[in-house]
C-alpha positions as CSV (number, residue, x, y, z in Angstrom):
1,X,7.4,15.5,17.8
2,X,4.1,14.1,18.8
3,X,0.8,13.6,16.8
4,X,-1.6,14.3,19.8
5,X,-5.6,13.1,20.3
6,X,-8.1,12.5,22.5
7,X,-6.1,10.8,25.3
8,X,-3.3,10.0,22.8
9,X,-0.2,10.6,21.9
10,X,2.0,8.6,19.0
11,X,5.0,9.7,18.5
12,X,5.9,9.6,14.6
13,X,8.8,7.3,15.1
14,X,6.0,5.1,16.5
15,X,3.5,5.4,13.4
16,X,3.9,1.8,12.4
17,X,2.1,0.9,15.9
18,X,-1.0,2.6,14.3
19,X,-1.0,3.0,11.1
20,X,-3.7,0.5,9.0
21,X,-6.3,0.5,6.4
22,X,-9.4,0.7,7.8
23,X,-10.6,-2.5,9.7
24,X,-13.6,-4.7,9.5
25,X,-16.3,-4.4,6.8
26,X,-18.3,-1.3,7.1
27,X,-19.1,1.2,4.9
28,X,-16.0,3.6,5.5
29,X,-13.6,0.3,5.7
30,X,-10.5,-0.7,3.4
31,X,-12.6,-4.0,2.6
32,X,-15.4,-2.2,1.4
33,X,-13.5,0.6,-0.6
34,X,-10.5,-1.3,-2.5
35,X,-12.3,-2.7,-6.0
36,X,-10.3,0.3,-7.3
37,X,-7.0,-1.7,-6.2
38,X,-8.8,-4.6,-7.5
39,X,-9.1,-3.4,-10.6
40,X,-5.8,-2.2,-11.1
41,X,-4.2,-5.8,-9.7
42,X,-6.2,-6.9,-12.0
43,X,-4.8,-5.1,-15.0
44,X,-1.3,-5.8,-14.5
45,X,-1.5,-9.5,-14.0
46,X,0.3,-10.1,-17.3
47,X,3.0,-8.1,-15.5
48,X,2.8,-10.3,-12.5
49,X,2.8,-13.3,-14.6
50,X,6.3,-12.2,-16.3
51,X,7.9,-11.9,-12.8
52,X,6.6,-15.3,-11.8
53,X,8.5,-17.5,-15.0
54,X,11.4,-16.1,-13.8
55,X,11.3,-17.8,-10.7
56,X,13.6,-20.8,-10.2
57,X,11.8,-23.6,-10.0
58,X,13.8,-26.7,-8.3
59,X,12.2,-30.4,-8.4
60,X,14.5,-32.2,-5.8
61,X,14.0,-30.0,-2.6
62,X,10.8,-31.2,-0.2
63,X,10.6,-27.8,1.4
64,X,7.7,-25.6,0.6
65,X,7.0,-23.1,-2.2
66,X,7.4,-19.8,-0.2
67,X,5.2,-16.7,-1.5
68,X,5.1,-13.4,0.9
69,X,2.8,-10.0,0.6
70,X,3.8,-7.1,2.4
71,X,1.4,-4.9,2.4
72,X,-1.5,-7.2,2.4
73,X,-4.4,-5.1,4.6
74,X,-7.8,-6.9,5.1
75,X,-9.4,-7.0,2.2
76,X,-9.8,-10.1,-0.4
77,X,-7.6,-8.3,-2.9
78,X,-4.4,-10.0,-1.0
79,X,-6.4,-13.6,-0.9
80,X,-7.2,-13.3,-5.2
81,X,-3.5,-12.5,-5.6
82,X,-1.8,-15.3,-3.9
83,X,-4.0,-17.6,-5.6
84,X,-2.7,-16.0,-8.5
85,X,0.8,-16.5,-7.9
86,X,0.1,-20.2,-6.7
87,X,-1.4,-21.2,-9.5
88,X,0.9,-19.8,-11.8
89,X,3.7,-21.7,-10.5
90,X,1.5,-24.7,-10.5
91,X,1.4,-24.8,-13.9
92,X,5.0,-24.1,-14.6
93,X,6.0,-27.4,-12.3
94,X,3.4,-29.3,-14.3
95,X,5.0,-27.8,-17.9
96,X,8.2,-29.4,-17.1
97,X,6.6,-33.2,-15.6
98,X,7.0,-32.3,-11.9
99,X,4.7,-32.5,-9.1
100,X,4.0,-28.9,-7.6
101,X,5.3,-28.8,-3.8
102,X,3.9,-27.6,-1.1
103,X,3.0,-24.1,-0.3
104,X,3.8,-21.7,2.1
105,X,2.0,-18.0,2.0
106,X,2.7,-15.2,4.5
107,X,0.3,-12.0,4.8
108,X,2.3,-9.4,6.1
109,X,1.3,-5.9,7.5
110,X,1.7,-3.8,10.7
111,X,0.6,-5.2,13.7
112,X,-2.3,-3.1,13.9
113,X,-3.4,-4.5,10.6
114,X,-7.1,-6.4,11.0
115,X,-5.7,-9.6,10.4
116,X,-8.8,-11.2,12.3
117,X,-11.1,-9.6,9.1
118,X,-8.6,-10.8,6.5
119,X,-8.5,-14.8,8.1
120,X,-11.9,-14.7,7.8
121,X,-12.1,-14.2,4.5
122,X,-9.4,-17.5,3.8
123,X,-11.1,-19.9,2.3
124,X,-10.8,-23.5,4.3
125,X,-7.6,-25.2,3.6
126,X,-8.0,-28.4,1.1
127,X,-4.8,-30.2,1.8
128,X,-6.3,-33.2,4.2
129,X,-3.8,-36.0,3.9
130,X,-3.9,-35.7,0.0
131,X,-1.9,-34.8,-2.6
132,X,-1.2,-31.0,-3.9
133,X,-2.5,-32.4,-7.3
134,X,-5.6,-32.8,-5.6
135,X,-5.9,-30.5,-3.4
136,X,-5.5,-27.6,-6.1
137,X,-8.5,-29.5,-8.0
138,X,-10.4,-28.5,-5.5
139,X,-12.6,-25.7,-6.0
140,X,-13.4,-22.9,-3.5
141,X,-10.6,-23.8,-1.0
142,X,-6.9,-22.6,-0.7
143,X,-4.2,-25.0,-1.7
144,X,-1.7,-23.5,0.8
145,X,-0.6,-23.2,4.3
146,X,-1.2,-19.8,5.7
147,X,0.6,-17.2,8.1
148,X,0.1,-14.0,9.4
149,X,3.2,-11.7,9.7
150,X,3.5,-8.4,11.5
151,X,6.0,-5.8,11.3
152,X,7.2,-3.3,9.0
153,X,8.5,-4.4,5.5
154,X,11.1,-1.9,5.7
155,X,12.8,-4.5,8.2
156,X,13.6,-8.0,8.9
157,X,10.3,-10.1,8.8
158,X,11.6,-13.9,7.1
159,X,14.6,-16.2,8.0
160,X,17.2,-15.9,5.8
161,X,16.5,-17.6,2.1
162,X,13.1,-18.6,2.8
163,X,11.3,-16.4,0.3
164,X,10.8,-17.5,-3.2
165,X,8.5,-14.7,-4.5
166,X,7.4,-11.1,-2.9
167,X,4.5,-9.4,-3.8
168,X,3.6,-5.7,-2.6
169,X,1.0,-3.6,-4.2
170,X,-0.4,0.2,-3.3
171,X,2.0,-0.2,0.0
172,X,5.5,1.6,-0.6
173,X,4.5,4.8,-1.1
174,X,3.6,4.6,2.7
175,X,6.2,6.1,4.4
176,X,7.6,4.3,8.0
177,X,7.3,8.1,9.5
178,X,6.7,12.0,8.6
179,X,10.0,13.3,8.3
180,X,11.2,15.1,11.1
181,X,12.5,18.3,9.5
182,X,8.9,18.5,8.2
183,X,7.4,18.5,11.7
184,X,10.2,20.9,12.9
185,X,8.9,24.6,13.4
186,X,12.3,25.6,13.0
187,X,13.0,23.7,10.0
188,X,13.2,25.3,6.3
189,X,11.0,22.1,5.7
190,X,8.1,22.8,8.3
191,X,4.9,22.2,5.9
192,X,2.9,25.2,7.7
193,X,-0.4,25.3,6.6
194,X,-0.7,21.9,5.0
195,X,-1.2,18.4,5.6
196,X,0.5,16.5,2.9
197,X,3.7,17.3,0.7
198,X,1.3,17.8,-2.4
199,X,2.2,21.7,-3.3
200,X,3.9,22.1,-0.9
201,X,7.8,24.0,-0.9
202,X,11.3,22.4,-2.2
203,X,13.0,22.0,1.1
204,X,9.7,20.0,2.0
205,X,9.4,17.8,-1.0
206,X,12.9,17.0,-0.6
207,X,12.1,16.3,2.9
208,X,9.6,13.4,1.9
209,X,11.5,12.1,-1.0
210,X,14.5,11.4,1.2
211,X,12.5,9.6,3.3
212,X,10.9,7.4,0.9
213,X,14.3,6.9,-0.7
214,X,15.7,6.1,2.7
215,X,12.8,3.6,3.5
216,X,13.0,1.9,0.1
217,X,16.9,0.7,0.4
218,X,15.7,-0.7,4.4
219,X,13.4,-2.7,2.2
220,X,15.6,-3.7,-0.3
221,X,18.3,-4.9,2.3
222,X,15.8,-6.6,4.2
223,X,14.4,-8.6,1.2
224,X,18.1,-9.4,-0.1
225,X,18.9,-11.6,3.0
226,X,15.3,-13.0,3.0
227,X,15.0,-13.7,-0.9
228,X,16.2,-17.4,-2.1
229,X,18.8,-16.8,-5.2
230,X,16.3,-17.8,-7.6
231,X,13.5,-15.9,-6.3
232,X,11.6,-12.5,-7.5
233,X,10.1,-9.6,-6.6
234,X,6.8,-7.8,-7.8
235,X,6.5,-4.9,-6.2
236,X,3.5,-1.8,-7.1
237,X,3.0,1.5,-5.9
238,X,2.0,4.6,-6.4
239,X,3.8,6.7,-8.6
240,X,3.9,10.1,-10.4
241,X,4.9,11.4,-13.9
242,X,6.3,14.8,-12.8
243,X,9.7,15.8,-12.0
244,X,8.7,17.6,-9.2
245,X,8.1,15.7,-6.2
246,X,5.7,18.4,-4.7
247,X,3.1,17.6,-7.4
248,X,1.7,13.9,-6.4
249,X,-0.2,13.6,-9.3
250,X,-3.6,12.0,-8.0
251,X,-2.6,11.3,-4.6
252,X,-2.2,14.8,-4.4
253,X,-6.1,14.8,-5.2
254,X,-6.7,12.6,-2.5
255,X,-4.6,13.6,0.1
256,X,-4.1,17.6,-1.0
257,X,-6.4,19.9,-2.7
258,X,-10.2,19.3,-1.1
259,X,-8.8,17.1,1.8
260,X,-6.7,20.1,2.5
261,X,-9.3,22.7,2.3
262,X,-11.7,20.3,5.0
263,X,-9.3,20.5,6.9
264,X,-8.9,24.9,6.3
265,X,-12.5,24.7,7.1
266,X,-12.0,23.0,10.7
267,X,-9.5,25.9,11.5
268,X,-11.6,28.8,10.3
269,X,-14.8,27.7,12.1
270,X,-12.4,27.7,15.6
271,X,-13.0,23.8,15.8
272,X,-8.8,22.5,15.6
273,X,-6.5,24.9,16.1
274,X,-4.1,26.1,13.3
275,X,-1.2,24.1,14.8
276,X,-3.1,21.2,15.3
277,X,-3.1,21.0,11.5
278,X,0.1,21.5,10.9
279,X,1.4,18.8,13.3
280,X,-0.2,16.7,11.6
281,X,0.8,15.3,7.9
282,X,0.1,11.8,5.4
283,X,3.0,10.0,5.7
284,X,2.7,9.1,1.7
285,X,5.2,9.6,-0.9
286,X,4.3,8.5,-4.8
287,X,8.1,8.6,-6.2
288,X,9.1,9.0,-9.6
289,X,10.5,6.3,-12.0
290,X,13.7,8.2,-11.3
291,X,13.3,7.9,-7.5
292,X,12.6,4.6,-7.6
293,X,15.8,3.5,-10.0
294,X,18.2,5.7,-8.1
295,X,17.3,3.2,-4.7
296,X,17.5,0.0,-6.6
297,X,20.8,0.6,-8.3
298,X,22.4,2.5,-5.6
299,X,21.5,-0.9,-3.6
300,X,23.4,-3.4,-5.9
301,X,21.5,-6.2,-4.6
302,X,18.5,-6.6,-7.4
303,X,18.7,-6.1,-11.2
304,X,15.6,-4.5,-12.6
305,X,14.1,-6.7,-14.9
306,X,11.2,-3.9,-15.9
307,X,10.5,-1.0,-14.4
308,X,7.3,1.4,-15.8
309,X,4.8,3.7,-14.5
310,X,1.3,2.0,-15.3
311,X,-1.5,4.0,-15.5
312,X,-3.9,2.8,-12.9
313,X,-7.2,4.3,-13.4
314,X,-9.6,6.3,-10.7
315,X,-9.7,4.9,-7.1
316,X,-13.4,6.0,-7.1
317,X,-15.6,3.1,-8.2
318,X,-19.1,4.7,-8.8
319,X,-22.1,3.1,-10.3
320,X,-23.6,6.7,-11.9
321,X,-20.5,9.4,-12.6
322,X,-23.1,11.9,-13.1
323,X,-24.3,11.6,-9.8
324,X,-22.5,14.0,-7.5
325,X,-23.6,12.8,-4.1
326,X,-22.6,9.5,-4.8
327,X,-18.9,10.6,-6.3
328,X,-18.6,13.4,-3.0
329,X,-19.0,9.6,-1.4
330,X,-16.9,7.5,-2.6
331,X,-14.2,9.9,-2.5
332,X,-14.6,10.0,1.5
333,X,-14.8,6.4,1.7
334,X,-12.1,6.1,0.0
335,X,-10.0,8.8,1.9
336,X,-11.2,7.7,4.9
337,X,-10.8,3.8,3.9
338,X,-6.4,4.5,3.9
339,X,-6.3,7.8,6.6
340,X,-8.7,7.4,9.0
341,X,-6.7,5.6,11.5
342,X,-4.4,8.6,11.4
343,X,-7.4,11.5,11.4
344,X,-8.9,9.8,14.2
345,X,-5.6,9.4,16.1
346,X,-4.7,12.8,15.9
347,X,-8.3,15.0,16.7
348,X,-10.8,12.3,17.8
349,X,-13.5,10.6,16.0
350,X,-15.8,13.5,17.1
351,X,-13.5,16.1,15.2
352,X,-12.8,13.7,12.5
353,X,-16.5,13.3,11.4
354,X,-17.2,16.5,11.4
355,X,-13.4,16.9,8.9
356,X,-14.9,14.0,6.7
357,X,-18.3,16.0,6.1
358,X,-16.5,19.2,5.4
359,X,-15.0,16.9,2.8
360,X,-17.9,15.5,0.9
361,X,-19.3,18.8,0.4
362,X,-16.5,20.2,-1.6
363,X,-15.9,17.1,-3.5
364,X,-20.2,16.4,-4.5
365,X,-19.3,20.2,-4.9
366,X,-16.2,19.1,-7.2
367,X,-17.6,15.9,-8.6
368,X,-17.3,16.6,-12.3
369,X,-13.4,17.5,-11.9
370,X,-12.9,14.2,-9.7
371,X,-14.2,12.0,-12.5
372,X,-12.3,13.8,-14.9
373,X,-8.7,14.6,-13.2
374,X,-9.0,12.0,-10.6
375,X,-6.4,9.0,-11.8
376,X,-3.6,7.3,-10.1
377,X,-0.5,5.9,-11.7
378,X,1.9,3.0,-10.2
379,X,5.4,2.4,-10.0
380,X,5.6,-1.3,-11.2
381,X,9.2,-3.1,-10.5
382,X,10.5,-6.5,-11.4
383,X,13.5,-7.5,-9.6
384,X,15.4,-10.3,-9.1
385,X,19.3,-11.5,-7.9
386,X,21.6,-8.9,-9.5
């Protein structure tokens, strides 16, 4: 099964040769429209924090403090985290009278991630023949060595026991393909008529939360031969509080509902042809706290230290809530911020502007409902070494 464009075909199995945020720093890019991830980083730092003091910390080895984010995209958000993390540990080594080491941080996406937007945002490195003491004294500069790292997460990326801590935020729900049976005409699954899972039918839902199920342990296996043993993993994404996978919560808002009536739109005005929409679906999956656990224990190689669905907030940042045109915006920036690679991929950036104004209208159309209904929860996990 093929997702077919202008002079393009990717074949789903392929997706993770394609599949990014946004790039570079326009108006519609992932840099531009993630202060809503910001924001929700932000708010579960103490959560972070907790993961990080249960880190190992050992004094006598010269080899460097190791810190990895899969997931990372192009914006700052990834650059404000590792600091984060760094500094954290910093202070534990100081606590108990030792020197902080070295440190090593890897940003990790797919290759077609805009790692040249996300170096550029590094600040310069301050280690210049000095100490670590001094070089995190020094203000505005990165006290670590850093890396880029493509490839899927839900693979080998790292030597074995190199990794003291993973991070990954608002990345797991990203599935490594569509599900095939969904794509399948001849499949009880076949999501006729839609473009995501959200609403969609049993054998369809199942479909998707299979897959995410399936792409989760890869992850988990991979990480358990990269991890060191006294290492830990923070790991956010989105989540839902329903039972039934076919109701996504809010990324059912994003990704269903209005999104899925643009697209209706494109079809009844003759411009993409019925099947065109159909063959085309957002790989994204927000589990369940039950979803989730079911992976992790079924695994046996990581105890769950906490495990919670945190509620995130709205990913539309506005300046005026009452203003509808701005809200109809922001939710296509932000739509188009995470899916426009995909959009664009599969019917052409002509076709794909004209599905992104269909798109505004009904949501400055909807704008009061957005700011009301509009809120995303997360899966947060901290897991360590069963």
């Amino acid at each position: 099964m093929a997702l077919q464009g202008d002079n393009l075909v990717v074949s789903v199995r392929k997706l993770e040769k394609m599949l990014s945020m946004k790039g570079g720093k326009g108006e519609t890019s992932y840099a531009s429209n993630s202060q809503a991830q910001a924001k929700h980083a932000r708010s579960m730092l103490h959560l972070l924090e907790s993961t990080l003091d249960r880190v190992q910390l050992d004094s006598t080895t010269e080899s460097p403090f190791a810190v990895a984010d899969l997931g990372c995209s192009c914006g700052g958000n990834t650059i404000y985290i590792v600091d984060v993390i760094i500094k954290h540990i910093s202070k534990r080594y100081e606590a108990i009278g030792c020197e902080p080491p070295e440190f090593s941080a890897f940003f990790s996406d797919l290759p077609s991630n805009d790692f040249n937007t996300l170096f550029q945002l590094l600040p310069p490195l301050a280690i210049n023949g000095g100490s670590m003491e001094e070089c995190l004294a020094a203000d505005g500069h990165r006290s670590y060595f850093a890396a880029g790292v493509p490839g899927s997460f839900y693979r080998r990326l790292f030597p074995a026991r190199s990794i003291d801590v993973f991070y990954s935020a608002f990345s797991l729900h990203w599935l490594s393909q569509v599900p095939e049976m969904v794509m399948d005409k001849r499949s009880t699954a076949y999501n006729k008529g839609r473009v995501f899972i959200h609403g969609a039918g049993e054998s369809t839902a199942n479909a998707y939360k299979k897959q995410f199920q399936a792409d989760l342990a890869g992850f988990l296996r991979s990480r358990s031969h990269e991890m060191k043993k006294g290492g830990s993993m923070f790991l956010v994404c989105l989540g839902r509080t329903s039972v039934d996978p076919a109701d996504q919560g809010g990324a059912g808002l994003l990704f269903g509902t209005h999104f899925q009536e643009a697209w209706n739109d494109l079809v009844q005005e003759g411009l993409v042809e019925s099947e065109k929409r159909d063959s085309f679906n957002i790989p994204v999956y927000a589990p369940s706290l039950q979803d989730f656990k079911e992976v992790v224990e079924a695994g046996g190689s990581f105890a769950i230290n906490k495990l919670e669905v945190f509620r995130g907030g709205s990913p539309l940042v506005v300046s005026r809530p009452d203003d509808e045109a701005e809200v109809g915006q922001a939710l296509v920036n932000s739509c188009r911020s995470v899916c426009g690679v995909l959009v664009d991929a599969h019917i052409g950036d002509q076709l794909s502007d004209e599905l992104f104004k269909r798109l505004q209208r009904r949501a400055t159309a909807h704008a009061k409902e957005l700011i009301e209904q509009l809120q995303f929860f997360h899966i947060v996990a901290s897991l360590s070494f069963a």
